[in-house]
VEXDREN-2710 file (C-alpha; in Angstrom, 1 decimal):
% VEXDREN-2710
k/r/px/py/pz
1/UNK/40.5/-17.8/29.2
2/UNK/39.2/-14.6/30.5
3/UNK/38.8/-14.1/34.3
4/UNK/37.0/-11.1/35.7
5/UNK/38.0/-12.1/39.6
6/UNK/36.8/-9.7/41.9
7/UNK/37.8/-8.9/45.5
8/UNK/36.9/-11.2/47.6
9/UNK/33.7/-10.5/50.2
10/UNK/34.6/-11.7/53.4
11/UNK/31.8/-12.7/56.4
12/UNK/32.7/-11.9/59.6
13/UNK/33.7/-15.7/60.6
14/UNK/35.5/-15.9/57.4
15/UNK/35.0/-17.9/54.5
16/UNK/35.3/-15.7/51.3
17/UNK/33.0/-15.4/48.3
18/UNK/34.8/-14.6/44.9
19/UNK/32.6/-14.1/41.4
20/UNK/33.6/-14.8/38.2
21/UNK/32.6/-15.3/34.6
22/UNK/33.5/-17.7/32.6
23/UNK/33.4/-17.9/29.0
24/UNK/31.7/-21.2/27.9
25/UNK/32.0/-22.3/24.1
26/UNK/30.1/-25.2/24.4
27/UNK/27.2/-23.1/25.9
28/UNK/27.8/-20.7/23.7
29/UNK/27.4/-17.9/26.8
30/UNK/29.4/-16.2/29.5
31/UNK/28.7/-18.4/32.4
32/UNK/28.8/-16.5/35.9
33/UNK/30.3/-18.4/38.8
34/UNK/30.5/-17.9/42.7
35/UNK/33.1/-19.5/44.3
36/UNK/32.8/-19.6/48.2
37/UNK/36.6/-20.4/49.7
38/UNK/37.3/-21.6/53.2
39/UNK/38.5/-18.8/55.8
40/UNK/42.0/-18.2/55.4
41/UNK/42.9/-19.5/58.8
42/UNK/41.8/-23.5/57.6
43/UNK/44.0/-22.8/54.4
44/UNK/46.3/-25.8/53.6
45/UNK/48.6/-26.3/50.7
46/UNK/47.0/-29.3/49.4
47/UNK/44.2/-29.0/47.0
48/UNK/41.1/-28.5/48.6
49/UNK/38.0/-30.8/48.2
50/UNK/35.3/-29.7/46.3
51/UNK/31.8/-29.2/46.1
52/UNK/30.6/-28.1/42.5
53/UNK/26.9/-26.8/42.5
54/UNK/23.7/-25.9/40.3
55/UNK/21.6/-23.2/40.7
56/UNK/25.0/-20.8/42.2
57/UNK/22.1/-17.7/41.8
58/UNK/20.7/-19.1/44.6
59/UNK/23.7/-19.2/47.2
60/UNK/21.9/-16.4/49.3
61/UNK/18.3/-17.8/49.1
62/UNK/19.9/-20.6/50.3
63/UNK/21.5/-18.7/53.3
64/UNK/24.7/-21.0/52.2
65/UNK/27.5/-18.6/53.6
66/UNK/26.2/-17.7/57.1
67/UNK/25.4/-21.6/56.9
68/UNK/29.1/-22.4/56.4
69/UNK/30.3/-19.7/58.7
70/UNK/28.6/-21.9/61.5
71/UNK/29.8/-25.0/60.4
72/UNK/33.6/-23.8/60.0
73/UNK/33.1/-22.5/63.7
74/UNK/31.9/-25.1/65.0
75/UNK/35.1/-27.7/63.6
76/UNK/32.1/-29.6/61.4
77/UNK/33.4/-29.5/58.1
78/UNK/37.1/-29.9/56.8
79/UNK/37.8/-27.1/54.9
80/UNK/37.0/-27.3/50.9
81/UNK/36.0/-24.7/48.1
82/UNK/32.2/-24.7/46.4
83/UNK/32.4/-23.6/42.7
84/UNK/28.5/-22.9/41.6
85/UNK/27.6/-21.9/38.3
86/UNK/24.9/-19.9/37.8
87/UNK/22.0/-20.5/35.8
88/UNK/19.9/-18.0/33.4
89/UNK/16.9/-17.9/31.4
90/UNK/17.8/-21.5/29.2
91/UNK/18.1/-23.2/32.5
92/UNK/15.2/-25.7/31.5
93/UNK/17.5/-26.6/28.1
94/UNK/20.8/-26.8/29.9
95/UNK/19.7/-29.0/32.7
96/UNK/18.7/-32.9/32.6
97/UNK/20.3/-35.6/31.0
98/UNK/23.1/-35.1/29.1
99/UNK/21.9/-38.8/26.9
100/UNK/18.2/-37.9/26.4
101/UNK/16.0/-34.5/26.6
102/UNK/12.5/-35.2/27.8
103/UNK/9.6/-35.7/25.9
104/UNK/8.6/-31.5/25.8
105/UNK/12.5/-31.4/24.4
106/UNK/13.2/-30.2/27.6
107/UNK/16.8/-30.6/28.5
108/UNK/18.3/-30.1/24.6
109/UNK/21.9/-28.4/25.9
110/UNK/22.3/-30.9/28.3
111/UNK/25.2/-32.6/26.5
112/UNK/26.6/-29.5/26.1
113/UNK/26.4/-28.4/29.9
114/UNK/28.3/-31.7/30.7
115/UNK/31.2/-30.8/28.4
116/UNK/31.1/-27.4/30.3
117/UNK/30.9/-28.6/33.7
118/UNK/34.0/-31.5/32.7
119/UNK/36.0/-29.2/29.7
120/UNK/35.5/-25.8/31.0
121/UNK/34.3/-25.4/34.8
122/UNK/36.4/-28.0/36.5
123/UNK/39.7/-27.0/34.6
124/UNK/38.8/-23.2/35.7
125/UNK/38.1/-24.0/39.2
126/UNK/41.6/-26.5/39.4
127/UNK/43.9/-23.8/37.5
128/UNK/42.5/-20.9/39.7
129/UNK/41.1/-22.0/43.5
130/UNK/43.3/-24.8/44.3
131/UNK/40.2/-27.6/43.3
132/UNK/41.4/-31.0/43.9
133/UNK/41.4/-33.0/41.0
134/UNK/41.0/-36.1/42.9
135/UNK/37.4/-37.9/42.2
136/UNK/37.6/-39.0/45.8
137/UNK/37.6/-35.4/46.8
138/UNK/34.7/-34.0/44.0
139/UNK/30.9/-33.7/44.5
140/UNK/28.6/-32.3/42.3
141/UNK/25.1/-31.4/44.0
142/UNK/22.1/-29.4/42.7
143/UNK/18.3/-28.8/43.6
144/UNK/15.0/-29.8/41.3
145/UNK/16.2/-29.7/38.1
146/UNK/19.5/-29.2/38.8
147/UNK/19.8/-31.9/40.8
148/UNK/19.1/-34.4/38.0
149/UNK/21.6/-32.6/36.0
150/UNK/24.0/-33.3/39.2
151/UNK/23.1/-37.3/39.3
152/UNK/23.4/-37.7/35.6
153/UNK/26.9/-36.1/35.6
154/UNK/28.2/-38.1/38.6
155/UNK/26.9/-41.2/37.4
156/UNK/28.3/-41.1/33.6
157/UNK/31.5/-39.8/35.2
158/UNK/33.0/-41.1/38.3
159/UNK/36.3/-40.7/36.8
160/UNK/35.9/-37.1/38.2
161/UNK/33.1/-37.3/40.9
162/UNK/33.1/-39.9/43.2
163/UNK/29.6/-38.6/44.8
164/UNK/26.0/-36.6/44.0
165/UNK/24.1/-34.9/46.5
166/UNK/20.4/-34.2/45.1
167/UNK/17.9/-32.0/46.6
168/UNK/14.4/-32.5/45.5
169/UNK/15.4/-34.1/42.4
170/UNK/13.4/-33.9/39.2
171/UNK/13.7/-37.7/38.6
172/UNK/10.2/-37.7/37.2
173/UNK/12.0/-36.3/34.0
174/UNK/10.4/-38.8/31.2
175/UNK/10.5/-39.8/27.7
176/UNK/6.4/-39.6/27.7
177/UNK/3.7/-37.3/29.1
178/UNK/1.3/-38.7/31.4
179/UNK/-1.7/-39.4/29.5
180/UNK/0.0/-40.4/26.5
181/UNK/0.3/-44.1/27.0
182/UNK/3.0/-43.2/29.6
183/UNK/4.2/-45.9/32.1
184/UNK/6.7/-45.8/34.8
185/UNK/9.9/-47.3/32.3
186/UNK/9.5/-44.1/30.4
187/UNK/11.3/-42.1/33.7
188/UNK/14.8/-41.6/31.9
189/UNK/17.2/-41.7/34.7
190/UNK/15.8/-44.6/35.9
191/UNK/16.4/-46.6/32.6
192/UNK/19.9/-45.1/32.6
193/UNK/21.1/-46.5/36.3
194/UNK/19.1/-49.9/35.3
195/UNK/22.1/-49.9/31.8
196/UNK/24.8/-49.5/33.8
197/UNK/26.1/-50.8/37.7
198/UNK/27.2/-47.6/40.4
199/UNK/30.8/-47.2/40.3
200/UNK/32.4/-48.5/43.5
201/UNK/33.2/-45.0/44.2
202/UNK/29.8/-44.0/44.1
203/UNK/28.2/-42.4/47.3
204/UNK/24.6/-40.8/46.8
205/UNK/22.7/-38.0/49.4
206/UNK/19.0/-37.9/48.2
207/UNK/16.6/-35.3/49.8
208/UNK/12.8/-35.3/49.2
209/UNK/10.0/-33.4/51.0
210/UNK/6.9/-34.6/51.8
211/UNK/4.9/-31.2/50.8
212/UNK/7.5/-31.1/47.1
213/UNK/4.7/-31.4/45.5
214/UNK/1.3/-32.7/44.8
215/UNK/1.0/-35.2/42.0
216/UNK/0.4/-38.3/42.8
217/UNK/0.3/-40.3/38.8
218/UNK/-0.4/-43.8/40.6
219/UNK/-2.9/-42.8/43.3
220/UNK/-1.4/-44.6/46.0
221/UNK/-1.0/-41.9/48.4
222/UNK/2.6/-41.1/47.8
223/UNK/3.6/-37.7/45.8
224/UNK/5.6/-38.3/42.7
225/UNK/8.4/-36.5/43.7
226/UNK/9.1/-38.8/46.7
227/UNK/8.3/-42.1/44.8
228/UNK/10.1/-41.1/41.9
229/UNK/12.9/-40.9/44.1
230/UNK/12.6/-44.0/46.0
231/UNK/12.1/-46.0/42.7
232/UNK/15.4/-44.6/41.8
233/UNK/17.5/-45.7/45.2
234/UNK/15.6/-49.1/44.2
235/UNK/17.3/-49.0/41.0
236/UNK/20.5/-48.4/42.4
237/UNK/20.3/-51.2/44.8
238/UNK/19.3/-53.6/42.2
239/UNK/22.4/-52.4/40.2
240/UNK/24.8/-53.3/43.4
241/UNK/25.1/-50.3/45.8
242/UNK/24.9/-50.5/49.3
243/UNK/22.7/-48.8/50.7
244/UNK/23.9/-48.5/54.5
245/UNK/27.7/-47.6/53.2
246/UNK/27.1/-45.5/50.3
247/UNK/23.5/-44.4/50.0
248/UNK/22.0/-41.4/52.8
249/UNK/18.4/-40.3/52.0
250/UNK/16.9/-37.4/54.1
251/UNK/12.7/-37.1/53.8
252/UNK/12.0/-33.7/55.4
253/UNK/8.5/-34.3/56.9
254/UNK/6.7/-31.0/55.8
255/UNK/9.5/-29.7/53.2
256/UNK/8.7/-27.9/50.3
257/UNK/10.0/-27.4/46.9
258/UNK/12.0/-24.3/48.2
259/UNK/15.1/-22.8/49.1
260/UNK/13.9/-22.5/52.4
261/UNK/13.7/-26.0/52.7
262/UNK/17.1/-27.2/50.8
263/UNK/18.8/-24.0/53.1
264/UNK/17.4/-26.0/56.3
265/UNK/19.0/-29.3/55.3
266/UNK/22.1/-28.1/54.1
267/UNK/24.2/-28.7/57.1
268/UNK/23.3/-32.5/56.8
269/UNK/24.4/-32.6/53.2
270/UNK/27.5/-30.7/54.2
271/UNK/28.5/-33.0/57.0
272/UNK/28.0/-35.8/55.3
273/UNK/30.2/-34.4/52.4
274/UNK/32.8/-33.0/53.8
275/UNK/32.9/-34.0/58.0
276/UNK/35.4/-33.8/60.3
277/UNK/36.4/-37.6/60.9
278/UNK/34.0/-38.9/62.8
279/UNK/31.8/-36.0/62.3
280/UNK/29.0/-38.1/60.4
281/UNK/28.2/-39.9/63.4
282/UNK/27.0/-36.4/64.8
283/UNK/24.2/-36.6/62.4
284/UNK/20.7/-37.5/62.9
285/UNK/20.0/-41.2/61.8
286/UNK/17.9/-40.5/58.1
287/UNK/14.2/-42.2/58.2
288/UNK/14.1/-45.4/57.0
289/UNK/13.9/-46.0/52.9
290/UNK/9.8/-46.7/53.1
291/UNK/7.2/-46.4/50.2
292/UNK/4.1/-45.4/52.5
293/UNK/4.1/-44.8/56.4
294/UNK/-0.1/-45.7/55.8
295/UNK/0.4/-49.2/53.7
296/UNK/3.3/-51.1/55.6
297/UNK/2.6/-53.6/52.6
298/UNK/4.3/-51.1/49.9
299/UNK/7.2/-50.6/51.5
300/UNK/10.3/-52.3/49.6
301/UNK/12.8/-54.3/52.0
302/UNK/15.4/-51.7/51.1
303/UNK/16.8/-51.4/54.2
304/UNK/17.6/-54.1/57.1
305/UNK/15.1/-54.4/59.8
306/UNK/17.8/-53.7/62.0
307/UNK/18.3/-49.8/60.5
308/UNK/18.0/-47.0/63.2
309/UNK/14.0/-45.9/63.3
310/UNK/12.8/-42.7/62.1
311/UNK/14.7/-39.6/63.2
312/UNK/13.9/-35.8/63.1
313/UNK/16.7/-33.9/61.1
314/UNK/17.9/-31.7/63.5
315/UNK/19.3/-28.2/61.2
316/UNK/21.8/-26.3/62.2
317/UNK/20.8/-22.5/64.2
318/UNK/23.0/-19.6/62.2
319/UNK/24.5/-17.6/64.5
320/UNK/23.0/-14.1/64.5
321/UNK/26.4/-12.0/66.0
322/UNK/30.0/-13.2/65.4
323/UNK/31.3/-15.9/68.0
324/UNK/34.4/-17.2/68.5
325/UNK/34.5/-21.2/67.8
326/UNK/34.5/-22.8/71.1
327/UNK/35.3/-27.0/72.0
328/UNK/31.7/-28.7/72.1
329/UNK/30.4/-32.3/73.7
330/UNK/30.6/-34.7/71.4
331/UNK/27.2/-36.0/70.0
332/UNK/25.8/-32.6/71.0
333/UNK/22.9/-32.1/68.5
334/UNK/22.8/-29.7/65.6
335/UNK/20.4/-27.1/66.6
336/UNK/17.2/-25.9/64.7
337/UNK/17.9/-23.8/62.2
338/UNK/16.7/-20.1/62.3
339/UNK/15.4/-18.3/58.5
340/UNK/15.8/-14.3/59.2
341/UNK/12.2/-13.2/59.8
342/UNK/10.2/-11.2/57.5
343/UNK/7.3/-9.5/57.8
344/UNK/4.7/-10.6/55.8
345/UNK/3.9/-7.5/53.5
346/UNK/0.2/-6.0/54.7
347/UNK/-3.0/-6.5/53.0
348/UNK/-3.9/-3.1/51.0
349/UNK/-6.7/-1.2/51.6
350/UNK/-9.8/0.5/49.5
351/UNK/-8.5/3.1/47.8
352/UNK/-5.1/1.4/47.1
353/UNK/-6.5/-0.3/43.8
354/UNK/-9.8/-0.7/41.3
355/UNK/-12.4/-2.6/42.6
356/UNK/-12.0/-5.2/39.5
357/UNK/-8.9/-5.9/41.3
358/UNK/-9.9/-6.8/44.4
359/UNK/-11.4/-10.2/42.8
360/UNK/-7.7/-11.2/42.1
361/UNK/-6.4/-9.6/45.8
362/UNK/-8.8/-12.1/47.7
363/UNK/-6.9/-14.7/45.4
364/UNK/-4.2/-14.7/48.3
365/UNK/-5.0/-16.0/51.7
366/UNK/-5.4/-13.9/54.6
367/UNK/-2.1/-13.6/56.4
368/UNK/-0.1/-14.4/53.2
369/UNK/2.7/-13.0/52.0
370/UNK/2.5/-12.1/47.9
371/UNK/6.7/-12.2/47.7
372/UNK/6.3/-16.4/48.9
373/UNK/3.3/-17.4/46.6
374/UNK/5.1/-15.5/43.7
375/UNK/8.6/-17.8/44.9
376/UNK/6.8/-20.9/44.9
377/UNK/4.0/-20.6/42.1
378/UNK/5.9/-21.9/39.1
379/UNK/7.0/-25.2/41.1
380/UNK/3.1/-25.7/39.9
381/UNK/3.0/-23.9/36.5
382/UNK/5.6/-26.5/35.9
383/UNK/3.7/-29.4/37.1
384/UNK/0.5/-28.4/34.7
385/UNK/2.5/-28.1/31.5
386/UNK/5.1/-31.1/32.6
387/UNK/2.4/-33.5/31.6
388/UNK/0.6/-32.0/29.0
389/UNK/1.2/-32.4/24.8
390/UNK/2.3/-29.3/22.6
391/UNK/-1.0/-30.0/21.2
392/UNK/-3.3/-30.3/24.1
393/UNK/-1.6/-26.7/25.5
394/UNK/-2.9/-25.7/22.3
395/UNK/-6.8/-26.3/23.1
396/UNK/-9.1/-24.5/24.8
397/UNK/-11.6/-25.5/27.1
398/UNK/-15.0/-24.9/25.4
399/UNK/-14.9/-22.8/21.9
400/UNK/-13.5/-19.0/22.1
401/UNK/-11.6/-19.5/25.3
402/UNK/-7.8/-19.2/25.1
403/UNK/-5.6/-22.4/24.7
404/UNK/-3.4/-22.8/27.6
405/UNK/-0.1/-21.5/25.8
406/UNK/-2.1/-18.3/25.3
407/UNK/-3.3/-17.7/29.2
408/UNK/0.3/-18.9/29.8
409/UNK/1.6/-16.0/27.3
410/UNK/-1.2/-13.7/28.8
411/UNK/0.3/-14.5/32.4
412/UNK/3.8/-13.3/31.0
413/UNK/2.5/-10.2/29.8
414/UNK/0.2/-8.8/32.4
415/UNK/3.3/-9.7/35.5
416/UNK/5.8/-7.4/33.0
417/UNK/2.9/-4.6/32.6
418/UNK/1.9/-4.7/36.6
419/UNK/5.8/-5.2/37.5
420/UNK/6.7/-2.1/35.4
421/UNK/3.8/-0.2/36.9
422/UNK/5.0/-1.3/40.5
423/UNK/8.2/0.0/39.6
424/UNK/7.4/3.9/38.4
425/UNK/5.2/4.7/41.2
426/UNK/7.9/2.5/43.8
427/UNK/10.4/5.3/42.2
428/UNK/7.7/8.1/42.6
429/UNK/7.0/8.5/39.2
430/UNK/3.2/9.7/39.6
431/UNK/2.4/9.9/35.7
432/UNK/-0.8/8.3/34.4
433/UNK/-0.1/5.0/33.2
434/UNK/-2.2/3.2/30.5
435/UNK/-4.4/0.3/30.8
436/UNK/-4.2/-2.6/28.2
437/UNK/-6.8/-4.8/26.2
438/UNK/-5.6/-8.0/27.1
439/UNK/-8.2/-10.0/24.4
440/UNK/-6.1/-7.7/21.8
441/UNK/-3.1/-8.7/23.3
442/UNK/-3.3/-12.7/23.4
443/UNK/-4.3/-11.9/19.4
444/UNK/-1.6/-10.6/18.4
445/UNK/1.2/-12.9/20.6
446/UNK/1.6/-16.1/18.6
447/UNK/2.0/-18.5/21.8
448/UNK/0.3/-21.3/19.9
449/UNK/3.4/-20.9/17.3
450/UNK/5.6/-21.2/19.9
451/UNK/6.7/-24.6/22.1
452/UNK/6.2/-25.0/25.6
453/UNK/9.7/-25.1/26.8
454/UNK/10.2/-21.7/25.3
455/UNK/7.2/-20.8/27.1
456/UNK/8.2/-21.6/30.6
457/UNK/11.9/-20.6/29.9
458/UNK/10.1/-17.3/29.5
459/UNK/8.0/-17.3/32.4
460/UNK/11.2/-18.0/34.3
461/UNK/13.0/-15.3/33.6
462/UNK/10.4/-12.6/34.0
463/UNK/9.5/-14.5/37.5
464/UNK/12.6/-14.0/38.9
465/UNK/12.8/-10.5/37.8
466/UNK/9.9/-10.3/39.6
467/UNK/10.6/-11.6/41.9
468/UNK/14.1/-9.9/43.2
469/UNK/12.2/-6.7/42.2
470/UNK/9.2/-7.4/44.6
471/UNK/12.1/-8.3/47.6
472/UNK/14.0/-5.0/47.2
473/UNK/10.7/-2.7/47.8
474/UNK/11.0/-1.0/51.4
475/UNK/8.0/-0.3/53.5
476/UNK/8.0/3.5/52.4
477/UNK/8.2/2.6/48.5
478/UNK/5.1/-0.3/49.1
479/UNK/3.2/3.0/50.6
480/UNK/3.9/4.9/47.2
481/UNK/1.0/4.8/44.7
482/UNK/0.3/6.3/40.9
483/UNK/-2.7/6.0/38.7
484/UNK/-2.8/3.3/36.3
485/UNK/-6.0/2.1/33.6
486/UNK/-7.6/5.4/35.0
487/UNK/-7.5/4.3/38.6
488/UNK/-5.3/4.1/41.9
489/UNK/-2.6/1.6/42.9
490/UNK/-0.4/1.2/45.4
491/UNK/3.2/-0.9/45.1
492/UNK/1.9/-2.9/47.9
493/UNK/-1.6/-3.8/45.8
494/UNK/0.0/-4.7/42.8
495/UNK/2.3/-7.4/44.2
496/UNK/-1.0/-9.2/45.7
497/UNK/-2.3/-8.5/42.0
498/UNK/0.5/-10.3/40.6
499/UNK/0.1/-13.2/42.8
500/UNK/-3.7/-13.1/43.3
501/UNK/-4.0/-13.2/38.9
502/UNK/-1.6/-16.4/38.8
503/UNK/-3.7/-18.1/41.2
504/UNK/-6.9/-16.7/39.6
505/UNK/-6.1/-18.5/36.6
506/UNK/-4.7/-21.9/38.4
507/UNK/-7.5/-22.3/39.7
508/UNK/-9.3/-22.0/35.9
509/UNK/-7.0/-24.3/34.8
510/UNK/-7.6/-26.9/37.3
511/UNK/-11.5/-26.6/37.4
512/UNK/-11.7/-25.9/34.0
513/UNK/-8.6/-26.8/31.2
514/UNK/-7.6/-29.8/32.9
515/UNK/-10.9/-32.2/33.0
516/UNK/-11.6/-31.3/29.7
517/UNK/-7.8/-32.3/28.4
518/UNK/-7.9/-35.5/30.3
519/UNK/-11.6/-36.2/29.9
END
């Protein structure tokens, strides 16, 4: 097994983040992993617990080291090593349910990112980090996606993981799109806790947000995304697990789909994970397991009348200069936590771009930063395809108008040709660019040959290229500008182009695409 450890980057408080890639045969890639260790002042010889997680790319959206700097200092958590693998452009295959890919084929290597996660990662992270190999002392968490991919693994193998913490989780994941004589048994996880009972060893932390998402299938004033989730923890309940002992479930009133969100909630997941003793009774009491605050009817008798009331999740602040850990009151709350503060980028200015452009600039709300609607726009490019047929993304809305695989194709290309333009003239490179036909260029791109989860894995990747390009401009280089399809353009124009054409053609799809497919 090849290693490529490097040294060690150590915060000021202490706990140390190590990188690592690991070849995978089963996912037939190398398979980069961060591995955040507890300061070496909490080191112990034992094996450490440990907290394997999804999405590892993300550790720093997620603000998870300073996070865990303020938790070590505070005596919150006992110490234990996370192990996150990282995720690239197949995430959509790997991710899911190892038994069944959804009914887009979505989730096709998730078999064979179990037998990474159980033959490959967890061997690694044992042989080289001092993992425990206790289940007792193994969770396995993940966000969206990844969180289902988390749930499935725990709950087909609690011979190694004795818990699952999910974050948003992507339980909707079906066996039939919506529209297509789908009903609620077709959600796939839920048929696989209904064929088996929870392990006595289970334990389960479930997060939803109430802004997650939209979609609402039913119409009965709950988003999918939150009743999804409920209908699960009623599955699980049915099956035998007790709720008040080995079930927590956080609903962040106004959370999003977003790192910002899972960052802010993480000390409650972490706590309840991996506490001092005793240090789970320092956490706020979690709302009450209820279908709809409005309809008192819907709500399920989950939990006892006698469960504590509704509770505001009280984050924890990250401390902005190094402090020495100090004794603390017990029960003294968790403070609110504090996201660095940007500065939303500025709105350009005539001159800074063609006039056609400015249709797609006014696209993005006054005061709005183009870096967070690029972030958070393919949680809904998701949600439009997730319940859509390879042939209805294959139709277009009146005769001569693209099918939605082509404007989704179209999307792809134009974000590469604007991010590549933003990039010369960010780098001072003043030579006139060309312009492009984009009629000629939806043509000639075959989308309609191709499926949608290739589609999306696409979009993905060249999103978060984007997207770390856009966050690495400085104020000077969103100033510099060049001349593009015979015309100016700033840096700082093109990243509200970028967002401003993705909503631009949202909006088509809503007013236009959608009625017509579901007519």
């Amino acid at each position: 097994m090849l290693s490529d450890l490097m040294s060690p980057e150590t915060s000021p408080i202490g706990t140390r983040l190590c990188r690592e890639v690991l070849p995978s045969s089963f996912l037939q890639r190398d398979v980069e992993v961060s591995i955040l260790l507890p300061p070496a002042s909490a080191e112990t010889a034992a094996p450490y617990p440990v907290l394997y997680l999804n999405d590892g790319q993300d550790l720093e959206r997620l603000h998870l080291q300073p996070t865990l700097d303020a938790l070590y200092a505070r005596g919150a958590v006992r110490p234990f090593v996370l192990v996150a693998p990282h995720a690239n452009e197949l995430r959509v295959q790997e991710y899911g349910t190892a038994a069944h890919a959804d009914f887009n084929g979505r989730g096709s290597l998730a078999g064979a990112y179990t037998r990474f996660v159980l033959e490959e990662l967890l061997p690694f992270a044992q042989a080289n980090y001092h993992a425990s190999a206790n289940p007792a002392e193994a969770v396995f968490a993940g966000f969206s996606l990844g969180g289902l991919s988390a749930f499935d693994i725990v709950w087909h193998h609690p011979d190694v993981f004795s818990r699952a913490g999910v974050f948003s989780g992507s339980f909707w994941w079906r066996q039939r799109a919506v529209g297509a004589g789908y009903t609620p048994a077709d959600r796939i996880m839920h048929g696989l806790v209904r064929a088996r009972r929870p392990h006595p060893s289970h334990r389960f932390w479930l997060q939803t947000g109430t802004l997650d998402e939209r979609g609402d299938r039913n119409e009965n004033g709950v988003i999918d995304s939150v009743e999804d989730c409920l209908d699960l923890i009623e599955e699980l309940i049915k099956g035998g697990l007790d709720a008040q002992h080995a079930l927590r479930y956080v609903q962040v009133e106004g959370g999003h789909h977003h790192p910002d969100t899972w960052g802010r909630v993480m000390p409650d997941f972490l706590i309840w994970a991996f506490g001092q003793e005793g240090g789970t009774a320092t956490l706020p009491a979690p709302l009450p397991v209820v279908r709809l605050h409005l309809d008192p009817h819907l709500a399920p008798s989950i939990v006892p009348s006698s469960a504590p009331g509704p509770a505001v999740l009280l984050p924890l602040v990250l401390p902005t200069e190094t402090v020495a850990a100090q004794p603390e009151a017990a029960g003294d709350d968790l403070p609110a936590h504090q996201t660095p503060s940007v500065m939303p980028i500025l709105r350009p200015v005539e001159g800074d771009f063609l006039p056609y452009a400015g249709n797609y600039i006014d696209w993005v709300p006054e005061g709005a930063d183009p870096r967070s609607a690029l972030r958070t726009q393919p949680q809904e490019v998701h949600a439009v395809f997730a319940g859509l047929s390879e042939a209805q993304t294959e139709q277009g809305y009146a005769p001569g108008k693209w099918t939605l695989k082509e404007m989704l194709l179209h999307q792809i290309d134009s974000e590469r040709i604007f991010a590549y333009r933003a990039l010369r003239f960010a780098r001072a490179d003043s030579q006139d660019l060309l312009g492009f036909e984009q009629d000629d260029y939806v043509a000639n791109s075959g989308a309609n040959a191709r499926s949608i989860a290739s589609l999306l894995a696409e979009y993905d990747a060249v999103r978060a290229a984007t997207v770390a390009l856009a966050e690495s401009f400085t104020d000077e280089q969103l100033n510099r500008r060049g001349t593009a399809n015979n015309g100016p353009a700033t840096v700082r124009a093109l990243l509200f182009i970028m967002a401003g054409h993705e909503l631009h053609h949202l909006n088509i799809i809503r007013e236009r695409y959608l009625p017509f497919l579901q007519g």
